[in-house]
C-alpha positions in Angstrom: -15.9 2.6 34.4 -17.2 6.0 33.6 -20.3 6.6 31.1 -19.9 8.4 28.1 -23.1 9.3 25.9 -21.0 8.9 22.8 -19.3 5.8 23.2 -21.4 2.4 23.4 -20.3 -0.7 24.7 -19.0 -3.7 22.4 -18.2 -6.4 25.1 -18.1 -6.8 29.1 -18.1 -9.4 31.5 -20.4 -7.4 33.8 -24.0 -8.3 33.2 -25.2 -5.4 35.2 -23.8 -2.9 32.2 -25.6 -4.2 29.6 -28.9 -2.8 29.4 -31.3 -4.6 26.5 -33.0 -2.3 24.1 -36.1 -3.9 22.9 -38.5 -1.6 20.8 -41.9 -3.3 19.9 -41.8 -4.8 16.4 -45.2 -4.8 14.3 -45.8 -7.1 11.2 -47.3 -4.5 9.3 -45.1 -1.4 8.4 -48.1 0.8 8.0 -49.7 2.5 10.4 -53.0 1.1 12.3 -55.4 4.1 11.2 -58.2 1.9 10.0 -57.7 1.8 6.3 -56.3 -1.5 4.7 -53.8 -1.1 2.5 -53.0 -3.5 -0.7 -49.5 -4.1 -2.1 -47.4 -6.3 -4.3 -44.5 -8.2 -3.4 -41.9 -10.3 -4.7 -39.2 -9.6 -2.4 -38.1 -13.2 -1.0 -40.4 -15.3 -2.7 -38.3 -16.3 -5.7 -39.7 -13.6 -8.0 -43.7 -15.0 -7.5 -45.9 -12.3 -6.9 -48.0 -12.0 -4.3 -50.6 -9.5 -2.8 -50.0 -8.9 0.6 -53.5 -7.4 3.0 -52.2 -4.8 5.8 -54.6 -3.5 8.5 -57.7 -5.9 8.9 -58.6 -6.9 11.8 -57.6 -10.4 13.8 -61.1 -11.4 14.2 -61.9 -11.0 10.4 -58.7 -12.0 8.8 -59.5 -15.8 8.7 -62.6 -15.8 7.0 -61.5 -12.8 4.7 -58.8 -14.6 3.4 -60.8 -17.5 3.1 -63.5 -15.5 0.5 -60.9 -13.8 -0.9 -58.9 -17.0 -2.2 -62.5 -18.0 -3.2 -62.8 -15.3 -5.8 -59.3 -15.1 -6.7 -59.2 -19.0 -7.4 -55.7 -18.7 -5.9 -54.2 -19.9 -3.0 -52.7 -17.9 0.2 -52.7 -17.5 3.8 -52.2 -15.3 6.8 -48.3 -14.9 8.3 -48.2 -12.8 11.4 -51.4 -10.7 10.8 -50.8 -10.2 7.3 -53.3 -11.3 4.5 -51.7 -13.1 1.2 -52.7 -13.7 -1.5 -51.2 -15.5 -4.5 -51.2 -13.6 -7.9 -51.7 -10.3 -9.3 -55.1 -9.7 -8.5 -55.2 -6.4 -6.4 -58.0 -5.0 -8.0 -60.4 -7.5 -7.4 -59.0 -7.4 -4.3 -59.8 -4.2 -3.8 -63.3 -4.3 -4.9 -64.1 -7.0 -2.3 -62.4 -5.2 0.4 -64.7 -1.9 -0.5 -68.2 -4.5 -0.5 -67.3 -5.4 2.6 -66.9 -1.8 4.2 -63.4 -1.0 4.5 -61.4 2.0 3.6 -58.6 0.7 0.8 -55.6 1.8 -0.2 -53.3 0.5 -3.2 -49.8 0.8 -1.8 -46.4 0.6 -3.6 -46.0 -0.4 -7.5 
């Protein structure tokens, strides 16, 4: 069977031609440059809004989301590295974020 950059394969019994392409997949669609970023999403939660916390690190993220539902009075909860938080409440979000020494950034509308 000859090769052809422009074609790809759809099916074959041969196991050896398949090769599996796997590129790394990251929760977070921003990029890891230190700053965390703050946006609002609906998208898949049945129109309820909800703040979602990009770019903090794993060893903080539990007891940052912990203070932050604190002075939110909301609930939430981290989902594969990602901060949430119930509510519209970005910037008191934000202003927490900043006490506590990180560079913030409100994302999206």
């Amino acid at each position: 069977m000859s090769h052809d950059n422009n074609s790809r394969l759809v099916y074959s019994t041969d196991g050896d031609m398949i090769k599996e392409q796997s590129a790394p997949q990251s929760a977070s669609p921003f990029p890891t440059d230190g700053t965390v970023r703050i946006r609002r999403e609906t998208k898949g939660r049945k129109g309820a809004g909800v703040i979602t916390i990009h770019g903090v690190p794993a060893d903080q993220q539990k007891s940052l989301a912990t203070l932050l539902k604190k002075k939110c009075g909301t609930g939430g909860g981290i989902k594969e590295g990602v901060i949430e938080i119930q509510g519209d409440k970005r910037d008191l979000i934000k202003t927490e974020l900043e006490k506590a020494g990180f560079s913030v950034k409100l994302v999206g509308g």
